[in-house]
N, C-alpha and C positions, 0 to 999 in steps of 0.2 A: 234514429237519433235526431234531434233537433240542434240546432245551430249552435245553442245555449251551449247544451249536453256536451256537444266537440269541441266546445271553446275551450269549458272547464277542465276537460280531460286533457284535452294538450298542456294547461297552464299546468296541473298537476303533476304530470309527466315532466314539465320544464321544469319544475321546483324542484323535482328530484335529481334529474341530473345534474343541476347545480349545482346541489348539495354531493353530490358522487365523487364531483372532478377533483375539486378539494382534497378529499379523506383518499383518492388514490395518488395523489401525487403526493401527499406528504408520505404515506406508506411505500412509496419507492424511492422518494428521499430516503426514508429511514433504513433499508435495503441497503441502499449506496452506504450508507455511513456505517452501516455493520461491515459488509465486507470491506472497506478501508479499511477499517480498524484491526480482522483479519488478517489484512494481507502484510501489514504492517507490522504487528506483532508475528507474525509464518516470517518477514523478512530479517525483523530483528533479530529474532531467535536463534536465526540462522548464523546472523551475524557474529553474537555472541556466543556459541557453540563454536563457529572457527579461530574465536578469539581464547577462549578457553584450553580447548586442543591444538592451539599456536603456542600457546605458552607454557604448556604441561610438556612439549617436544613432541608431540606424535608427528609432523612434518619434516621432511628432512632441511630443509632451508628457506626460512623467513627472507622477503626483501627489505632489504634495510632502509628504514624510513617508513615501514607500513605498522612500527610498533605492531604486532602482531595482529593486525586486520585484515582482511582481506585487500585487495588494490583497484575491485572494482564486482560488481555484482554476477558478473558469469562466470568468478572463481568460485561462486557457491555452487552455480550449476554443471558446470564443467567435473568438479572437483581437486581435490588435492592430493598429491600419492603419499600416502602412510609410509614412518619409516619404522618398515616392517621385511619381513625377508620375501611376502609375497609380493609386495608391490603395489598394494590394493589401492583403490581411490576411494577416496574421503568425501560423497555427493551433498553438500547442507539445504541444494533445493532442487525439485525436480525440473521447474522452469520461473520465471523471473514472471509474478502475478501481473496482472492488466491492475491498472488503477479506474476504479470501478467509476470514477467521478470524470474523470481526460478521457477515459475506453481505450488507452494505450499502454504497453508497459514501458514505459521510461517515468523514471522515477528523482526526483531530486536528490542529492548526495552529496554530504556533509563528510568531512573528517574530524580525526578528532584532534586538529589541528586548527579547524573553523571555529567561529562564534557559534553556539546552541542556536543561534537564529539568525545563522548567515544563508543567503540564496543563492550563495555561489560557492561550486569545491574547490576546496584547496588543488585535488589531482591525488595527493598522500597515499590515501586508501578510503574506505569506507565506513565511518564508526557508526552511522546514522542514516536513514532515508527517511522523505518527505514526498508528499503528492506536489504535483504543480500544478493542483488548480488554484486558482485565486477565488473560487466560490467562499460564499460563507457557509457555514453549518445550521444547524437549526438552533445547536447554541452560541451563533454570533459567531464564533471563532473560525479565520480561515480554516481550510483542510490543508493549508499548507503550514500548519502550527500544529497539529495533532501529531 
């Protein structure tokens, strides 16, 4: 090969991985923002299933002041004992997800006692979760607003 030949090939070879780095990092951005979204709806879901079976009486005793929510995110995992004659627990999640955006699982948490877009909890109970990143999304919007 001549000097030419090796220049062209390397430059070749650089145009492409330029072009690579781009299209894979937006494709594990878009990764991250699927499982937020995930983990988010898996949490709420949860939420509102112990909020449902709070107020229908399957629990034997609500804390007063938690309006029938949970009081904090490891009542979902923990669970809650059914009033039933076996005694059974009530699981709404197996474990509290990582937030895919921080790689931690702590989560922010709203009551529904707080402003829809307050960043700090009451303490009450739990009506809502949010990630705490302050990233933006790829459509502008924090992940701490989704």
């Amino acid at each position: 090969m001549t000097l030419v030949e090796l220049i062209v090939a390397f430059s070749i070879l650089f145009l492409l991985t330029a072009m690579a780095v781009p299209l894979a990092r937006s494709k594990v951005r878009a990764e991250r923002e699927r499982d937020l979204v995930n983990a988010l709806r898996e949490m709420r879901d949860a939420i509102d299933k112990y909020h449902d079976m709070a107020v229908a009486g399957y629990f034997g005793q609500v804390k007063e002041g938690t309006n029938y929510y949970p009081e904090n995110l490891e009542t979902l995992v923990e669970g809650v004992k059914l009033n039933n004659a076996q005694g059974t627990k009530m699981r709404f999640l197996r474990q509290i997800p990582k937030d895919p955006v921080t790689g931690k699982a702590e989560w922010g948490l709203r009551s529904d006692q707080d402003d829809y877009k307050a960043m700090t909890w009451g303490g009450q109970n739990v009506f809502d979760v949010y990630s705490k990143s302050s990233d933006r999304a790829s459509d502008g919007k924090q992940y701490s607003e989704w």
